[in-house]
N, C-alpha and C positions, 0 to 999 in steps of 0.2 A: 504493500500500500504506500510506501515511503518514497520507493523509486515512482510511481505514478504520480504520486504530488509534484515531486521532483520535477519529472519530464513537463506538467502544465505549466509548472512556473518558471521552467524555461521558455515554452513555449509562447506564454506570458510577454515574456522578458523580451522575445525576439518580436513577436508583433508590437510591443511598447517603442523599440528603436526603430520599425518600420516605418509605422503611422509618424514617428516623432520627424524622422528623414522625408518624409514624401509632405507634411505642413509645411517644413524650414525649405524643400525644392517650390511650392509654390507661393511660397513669401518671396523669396529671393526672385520669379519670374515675375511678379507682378511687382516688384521694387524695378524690375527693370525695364520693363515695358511701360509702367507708369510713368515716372518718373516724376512725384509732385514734385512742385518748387520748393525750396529752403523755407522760405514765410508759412506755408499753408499749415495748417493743423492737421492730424493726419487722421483719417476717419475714426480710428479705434479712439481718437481723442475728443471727437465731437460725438460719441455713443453709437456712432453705426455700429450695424454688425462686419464682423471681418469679413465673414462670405460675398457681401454685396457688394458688387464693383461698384467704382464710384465714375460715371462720366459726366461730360457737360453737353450733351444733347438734350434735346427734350422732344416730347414723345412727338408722334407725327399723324395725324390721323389717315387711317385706312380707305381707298375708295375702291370699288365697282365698278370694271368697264360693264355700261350697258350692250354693250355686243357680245362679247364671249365669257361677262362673269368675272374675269380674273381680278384676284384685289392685289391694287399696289398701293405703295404710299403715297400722298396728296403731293408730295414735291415734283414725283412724275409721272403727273396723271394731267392728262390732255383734256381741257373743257372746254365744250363748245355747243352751243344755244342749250344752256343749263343740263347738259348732258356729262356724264368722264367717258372718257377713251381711256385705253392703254398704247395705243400707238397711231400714228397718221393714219395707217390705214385702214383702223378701224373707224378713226374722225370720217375719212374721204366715204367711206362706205357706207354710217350714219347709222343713226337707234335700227334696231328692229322695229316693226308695228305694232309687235303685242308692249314694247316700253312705253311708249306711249297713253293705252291703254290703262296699263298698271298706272303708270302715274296720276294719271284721271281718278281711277279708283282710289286711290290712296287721299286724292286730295277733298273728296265727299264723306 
């Protein structure tokens, strides 16, 4: 029974320094890819959590080409007579008939 304890709390012992190696590999990758400035607080100092990356985007809202559906983001999304595209040619080719429709419906 003594060697079994033994062997777990080795085993123990060796996932303890894995887990410890594989935080300090992705502390050191996101120290280096981030790179805050010298001034800045560092989130673990402002009560973030560690996990949540920290950037300066902010969110962008999602549209619906009325031709084939696909949602992309509002930056490049093509509008034209109150309609989104996702590309020229679906602008050049223009809503289907049933969009139209729907949007009638919606607005009663």
């Amino acid at each position: 029974m003594g060697k079994l304890l033994g062997w777990v709390l080795v085993g123990l012992l060796v996932w303890v320094v894995w887990r410890f190696m594989v935080i300090s590999k992705r502390r050191a990758e996101r120290a280096k890819a981030g790179g805050s400035a010298g001034g800045e607080a560092s989130p673990s100092s402002q009560g973030a959590r560690r996990d949540t990356p920290v950037t300066d985007r902010t969110p962008v809202m999602m549209m619906q080409c009325v031709v084939c559906g696909v949602h992309l983001p509002s930056t490049e999304a093509i509008f034209s007579g109150g309609n989104v595209f996702c590309s020229e040619a679906h602008r050049n080719q223009g809503p289907p008939a049933h969009a139209g429709a729907a949007a009638r419906r919606d607005e009663s």
